[in-house]
N, C-alpha and C positions, 0 to 999 in steps of 0.2 A: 465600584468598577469604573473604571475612564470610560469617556465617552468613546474611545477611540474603539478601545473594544467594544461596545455595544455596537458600534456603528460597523465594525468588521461581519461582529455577530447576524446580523440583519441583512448583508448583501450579498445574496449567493448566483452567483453565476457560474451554473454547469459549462456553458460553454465559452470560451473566451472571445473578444473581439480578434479584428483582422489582423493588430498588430501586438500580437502578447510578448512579455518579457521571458527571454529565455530559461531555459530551468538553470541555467550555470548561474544567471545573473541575480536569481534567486536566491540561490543556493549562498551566493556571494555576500551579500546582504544580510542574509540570517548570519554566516560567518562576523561578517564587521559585530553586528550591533549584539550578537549572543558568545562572542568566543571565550570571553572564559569567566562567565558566571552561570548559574542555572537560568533554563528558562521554562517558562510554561507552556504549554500545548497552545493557549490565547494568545501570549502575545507573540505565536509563531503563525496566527492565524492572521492576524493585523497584519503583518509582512505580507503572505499572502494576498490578500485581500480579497476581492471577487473569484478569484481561482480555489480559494481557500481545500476545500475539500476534497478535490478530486487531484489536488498536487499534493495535499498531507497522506494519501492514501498510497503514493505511488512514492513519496519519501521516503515513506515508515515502512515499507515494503524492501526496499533496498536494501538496508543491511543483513538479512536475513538469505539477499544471495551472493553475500561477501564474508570471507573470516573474521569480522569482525566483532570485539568482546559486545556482548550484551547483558550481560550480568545483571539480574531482575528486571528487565526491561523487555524481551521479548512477551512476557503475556502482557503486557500493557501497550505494546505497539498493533500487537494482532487485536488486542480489545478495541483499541481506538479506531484500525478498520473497520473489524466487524460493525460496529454501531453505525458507522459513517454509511455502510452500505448496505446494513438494514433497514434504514430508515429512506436508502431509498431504492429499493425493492419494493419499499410500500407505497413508494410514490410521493414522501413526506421528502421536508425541505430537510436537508442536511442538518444535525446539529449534535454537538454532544452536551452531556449533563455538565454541571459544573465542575466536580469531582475527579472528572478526566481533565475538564481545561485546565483545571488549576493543578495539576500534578505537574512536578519536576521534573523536568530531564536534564542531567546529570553536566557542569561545567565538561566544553570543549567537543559536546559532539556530534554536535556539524562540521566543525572542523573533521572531526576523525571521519563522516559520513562519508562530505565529502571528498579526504583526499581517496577514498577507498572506491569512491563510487565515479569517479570525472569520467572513465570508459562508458559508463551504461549510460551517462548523462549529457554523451558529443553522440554517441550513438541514437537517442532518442530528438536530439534536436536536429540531427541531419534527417533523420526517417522520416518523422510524424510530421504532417501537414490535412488540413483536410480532403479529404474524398474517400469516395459511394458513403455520402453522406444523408443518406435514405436510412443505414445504420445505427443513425445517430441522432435523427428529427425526431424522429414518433417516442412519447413518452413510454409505450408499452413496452419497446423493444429497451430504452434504458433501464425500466425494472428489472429486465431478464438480465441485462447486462450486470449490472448488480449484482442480482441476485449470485452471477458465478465468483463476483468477488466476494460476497459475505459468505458463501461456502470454504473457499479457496481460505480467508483469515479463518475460519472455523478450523480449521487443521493445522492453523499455527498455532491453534492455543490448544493442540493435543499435546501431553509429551511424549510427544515420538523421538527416539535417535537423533543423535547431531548427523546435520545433512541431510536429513529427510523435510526442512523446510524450504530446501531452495524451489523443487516443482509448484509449491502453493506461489509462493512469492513469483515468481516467475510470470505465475499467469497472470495476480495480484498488477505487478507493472506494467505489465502488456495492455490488461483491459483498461487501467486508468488511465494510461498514455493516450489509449485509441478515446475516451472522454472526451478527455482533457482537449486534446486538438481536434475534436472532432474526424478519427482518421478511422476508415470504417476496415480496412487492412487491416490494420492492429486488433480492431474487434474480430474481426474474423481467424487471426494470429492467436489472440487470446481463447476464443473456445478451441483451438487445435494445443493452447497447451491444456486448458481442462481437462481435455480426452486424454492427452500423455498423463496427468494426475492420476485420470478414473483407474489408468491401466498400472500405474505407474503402483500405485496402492493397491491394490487386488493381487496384483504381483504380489506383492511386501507385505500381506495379510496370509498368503496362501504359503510361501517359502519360509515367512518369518515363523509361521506358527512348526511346520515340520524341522527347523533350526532350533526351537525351544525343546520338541518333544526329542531330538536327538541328542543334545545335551545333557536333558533330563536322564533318559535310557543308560548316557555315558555316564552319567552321577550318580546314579539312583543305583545301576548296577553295578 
């Protein structure tokens, strides 16, 4: 393994300092240096680097609320969250196995990301700044915060309906955003789309199932 990724590996910083690099300028970056061969999850962590986790969480969250093809990649984008925000739910240092780092994602698709995503991505960097960052100090309260992201991928790797991922993700980029910059707004943003989830599916449980038995009824008899 390069040093360079071991040494990505090892630096995790939840929160960024005062003067962090834009997400476009990120985003830009991974463009130059990956655009049209395969990369791995690692050496997109290296890019990264101290932000590492809580900006792969809110990347990989992204195309799931845009048209964008994903063909066999969505249960490995919602996998790479969920782990990212299991482990810290439990209050452990961010990390994936190797297995995940070393997977491929497919020549050209950060380009395709981001020319799909630049709206969500000027939108997020005009918003997010910090403050009531009492939301964002105390380790307990980042568990919980978590914890509604490893729920929230837990329901991208259902398979439900096309378009019934965009409410997970939704919340998905919200919470990480409000992380990432410390912006206790977006965390409080983010449990109000959970609640549009909770509702959003109970709905979609209760309708979808009288949708099947009337089908049924129209088939069967």
């Amino acid at each position: 393994m390069p040093s360079s990724a071991v040494a990505a590996d090892n630096v995790i910083v939840l929160f960024p300092g005062p003067q962090p690099r834009k997400l476009s300028e990120i985003l830009e970056q991974l463009i130059a240096g990956f655009a049209m061969r395969p990369v791995t999850l690692r050496e997109v962590i290296v890019v990264l680097q101290g932000r590492a986790y809580n900006l792969l969480m809110l990347l990989l969250a992204i195309p799931f609320l845009l048209p964008l093809p994903l063909p066999g990649l969505s249960t490995l984008l919602g996998l790479v969250i969920a782990f990212i925000a299991l482990r810290m739910t439990l209050g452990q240092k961010p990390w994936l196995p190797a297995r995940l780092l070393d997977r491929e994602l497919p020549p050209r698709f950060f380009p395709t990301l981001l020319s799909g995503a630049r709206r969500v991505l000027r939108f997020l960097e005009v918003m997010l700044k910090p403050r009531q960052l009492w939301l964002t100090t105390s380790p307990l309260l980042i568990q919980l915060h978590a914890f509604i992201i490893f729920v929230a991928a837990c329901v991208l790797l259902l398979p439900l309906p096309p378009g019934t991922n965009f409410p997970p993700a939704l919340c998905i980029v919200i919470m990480a955003g409000g992380l990432l910059e410390r912006d206790g707004r977006f965390i409080l943003a983010g449990y109000l789309a959970f609640a549009f989830n909770a509702v959003f599916f109970a709905l979609f449980a209760v309708y979808g199932q009288r949708v099947l038995q009337w089908l049924w009824a129209l088939f069967a008899g």
